[in-house]
Backbone bond lengths (Angstrom), bond angles and torsions (degrees), N, CA, C in turn:
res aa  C-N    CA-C-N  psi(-1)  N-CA   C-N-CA  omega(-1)  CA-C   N-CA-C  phi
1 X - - - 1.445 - - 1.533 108.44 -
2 X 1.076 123.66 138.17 1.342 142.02 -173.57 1.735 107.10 -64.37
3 X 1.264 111.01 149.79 1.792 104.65 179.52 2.026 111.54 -95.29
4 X 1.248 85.52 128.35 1.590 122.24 175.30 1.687 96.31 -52.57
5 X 1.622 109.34 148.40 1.410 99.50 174.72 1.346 121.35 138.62
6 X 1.251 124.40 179.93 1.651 120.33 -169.13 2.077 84.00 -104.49
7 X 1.395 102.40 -50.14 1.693 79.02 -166.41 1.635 107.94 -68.36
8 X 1.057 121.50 7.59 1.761 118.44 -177.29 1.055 106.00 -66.33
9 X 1.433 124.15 133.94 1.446 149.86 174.52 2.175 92.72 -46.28
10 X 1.155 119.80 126.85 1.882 121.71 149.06 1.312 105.54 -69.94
11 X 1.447 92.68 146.93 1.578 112.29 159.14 1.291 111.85 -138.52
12 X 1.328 106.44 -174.63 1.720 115.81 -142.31 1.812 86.04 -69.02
13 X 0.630 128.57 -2.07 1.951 135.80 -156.60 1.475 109.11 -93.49
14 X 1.366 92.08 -39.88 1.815 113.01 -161.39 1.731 96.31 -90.07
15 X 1.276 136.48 -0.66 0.834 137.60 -159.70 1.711 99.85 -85.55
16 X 1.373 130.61 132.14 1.075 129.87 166.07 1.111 107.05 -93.62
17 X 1.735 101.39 174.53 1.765 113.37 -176.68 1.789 112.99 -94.12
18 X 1.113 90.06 -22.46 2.003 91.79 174.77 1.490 104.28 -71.16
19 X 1.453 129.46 -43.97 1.815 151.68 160.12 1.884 75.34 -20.00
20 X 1.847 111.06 -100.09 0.849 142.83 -124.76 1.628 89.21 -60.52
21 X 1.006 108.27 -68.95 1.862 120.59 173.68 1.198 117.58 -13.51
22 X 1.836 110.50 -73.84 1.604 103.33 157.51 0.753 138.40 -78.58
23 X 1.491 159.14 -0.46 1.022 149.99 131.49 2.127 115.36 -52.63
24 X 0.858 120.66 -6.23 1.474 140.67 163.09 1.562 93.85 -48.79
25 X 2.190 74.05 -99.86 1.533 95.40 -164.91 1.712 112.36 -51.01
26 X 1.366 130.37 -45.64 1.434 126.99 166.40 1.623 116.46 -6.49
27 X 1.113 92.82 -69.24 1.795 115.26 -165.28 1.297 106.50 -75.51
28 X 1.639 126.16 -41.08 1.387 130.55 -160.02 1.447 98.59 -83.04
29 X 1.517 111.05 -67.95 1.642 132.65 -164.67 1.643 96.47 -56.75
30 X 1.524 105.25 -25.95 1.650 100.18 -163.25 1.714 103.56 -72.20
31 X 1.435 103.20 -27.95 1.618 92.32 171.74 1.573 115.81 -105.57
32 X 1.117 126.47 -5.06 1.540 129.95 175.86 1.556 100.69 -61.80
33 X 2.014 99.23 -72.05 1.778 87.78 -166.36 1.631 130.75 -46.60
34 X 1.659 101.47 -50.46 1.198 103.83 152.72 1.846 138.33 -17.06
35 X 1.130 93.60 -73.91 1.601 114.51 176.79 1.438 100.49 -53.88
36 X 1.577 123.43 -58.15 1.450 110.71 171.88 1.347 135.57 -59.86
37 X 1.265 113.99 -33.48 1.342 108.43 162.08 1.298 133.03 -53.52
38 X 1.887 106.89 -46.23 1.481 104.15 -172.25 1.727 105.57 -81.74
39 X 2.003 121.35 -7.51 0.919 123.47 -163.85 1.686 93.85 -85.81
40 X 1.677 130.65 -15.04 1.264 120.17 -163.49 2.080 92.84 -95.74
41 X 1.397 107.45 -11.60 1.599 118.90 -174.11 1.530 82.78 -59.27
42 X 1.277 117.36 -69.43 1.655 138.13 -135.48 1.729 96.60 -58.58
43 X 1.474 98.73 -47.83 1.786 106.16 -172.30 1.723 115.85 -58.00
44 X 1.659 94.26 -42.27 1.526 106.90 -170.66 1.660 106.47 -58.19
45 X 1.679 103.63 -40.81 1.203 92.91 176.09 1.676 135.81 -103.73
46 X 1.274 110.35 19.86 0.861 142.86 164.68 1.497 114.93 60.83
47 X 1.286 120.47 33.50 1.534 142.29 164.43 1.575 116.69 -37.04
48 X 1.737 104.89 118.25 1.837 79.94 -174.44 1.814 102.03 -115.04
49 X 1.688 114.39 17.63 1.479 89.70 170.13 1.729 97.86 -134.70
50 X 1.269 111.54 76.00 1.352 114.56 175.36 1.406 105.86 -118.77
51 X 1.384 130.15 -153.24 1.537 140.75 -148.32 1.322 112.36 147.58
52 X 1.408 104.08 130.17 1.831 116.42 169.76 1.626 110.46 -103.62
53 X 0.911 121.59 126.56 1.339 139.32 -160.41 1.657 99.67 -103.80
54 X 1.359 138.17 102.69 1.531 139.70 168.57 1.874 106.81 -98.44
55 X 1.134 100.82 131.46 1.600 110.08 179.00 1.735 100.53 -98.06
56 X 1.169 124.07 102.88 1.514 124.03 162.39 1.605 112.09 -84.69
57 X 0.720 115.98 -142.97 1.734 140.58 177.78 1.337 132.89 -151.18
58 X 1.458 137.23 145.06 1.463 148.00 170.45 1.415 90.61 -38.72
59 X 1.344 127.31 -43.70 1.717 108.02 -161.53 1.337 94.98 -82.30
60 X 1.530 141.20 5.71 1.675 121.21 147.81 1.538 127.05 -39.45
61 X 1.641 109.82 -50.10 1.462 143.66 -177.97 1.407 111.09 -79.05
62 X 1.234 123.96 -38.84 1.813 137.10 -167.92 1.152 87.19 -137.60
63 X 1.444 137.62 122.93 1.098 141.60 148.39 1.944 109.54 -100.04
64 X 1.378 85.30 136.50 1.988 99.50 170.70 1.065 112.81 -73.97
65 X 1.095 107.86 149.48 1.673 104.42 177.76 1.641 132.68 -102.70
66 X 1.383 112.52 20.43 1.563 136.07 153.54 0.996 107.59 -91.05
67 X 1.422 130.06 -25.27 1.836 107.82 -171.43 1.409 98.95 -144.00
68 X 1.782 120.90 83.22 0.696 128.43 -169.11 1.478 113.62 -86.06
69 X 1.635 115.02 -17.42 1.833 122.77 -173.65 1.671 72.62 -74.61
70 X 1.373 145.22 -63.36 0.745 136.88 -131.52 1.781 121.71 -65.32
71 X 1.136 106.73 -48.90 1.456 146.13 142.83 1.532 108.01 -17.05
72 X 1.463 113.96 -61.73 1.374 130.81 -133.19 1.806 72.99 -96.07
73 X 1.532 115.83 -57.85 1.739 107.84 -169.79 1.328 106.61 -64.58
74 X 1.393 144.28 -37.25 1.234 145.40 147.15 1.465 110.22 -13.30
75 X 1.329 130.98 -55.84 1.515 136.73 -164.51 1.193 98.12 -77.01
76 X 1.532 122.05 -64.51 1.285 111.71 167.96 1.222 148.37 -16.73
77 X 1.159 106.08 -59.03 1.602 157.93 167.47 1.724 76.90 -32.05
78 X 1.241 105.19 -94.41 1.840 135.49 -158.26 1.923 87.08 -44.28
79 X 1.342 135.15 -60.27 0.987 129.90 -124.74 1.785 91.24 -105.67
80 X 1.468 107.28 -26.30 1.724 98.89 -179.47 1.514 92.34 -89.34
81 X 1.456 139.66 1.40 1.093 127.26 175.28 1.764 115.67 -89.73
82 X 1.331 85.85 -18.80 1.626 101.61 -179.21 1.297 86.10 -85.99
């Protein structure tokens, strides 16, 4: 049996949902609100050769398997940007 404890290695098991939540919204919301704001600028002024640029990560495509919220807002990231 594996050792109990603060220095014990996590696994995907030990993972809570408050953990998972923020680190979610962190990553996801961190480029949504953004993007909406400057995306409601763009409309008002009715700009027709601009672009919002979102930076995701390789773990969109390959996700790790310790930081799976992390991973998971990454995809997001890629797919509401698409």
């Amino acid at each position: 049996m594996p050792a109990r404890g603060p220095g014990r290695a996590k696994t995907f098991s030990d993972l809570d949902a408050e953990g998972v939540d923020f680190v979610f919204k962190l990553n996801f919301q961190g480029a949504l609100l953004p993007t909406q704001a400057f995306a409601r600028d763009i409309v008002v002024v009715e700009r027709k050769c601009v672009c919002i640029l979102n930076i995701s990560s390789m773990n969109a495509y390959i996700p790790l398997t310790k930081i799976p919220a992390y991973s998971e807002a990454k995809a997001a990231v890629s797919n509401f940007t698409q």
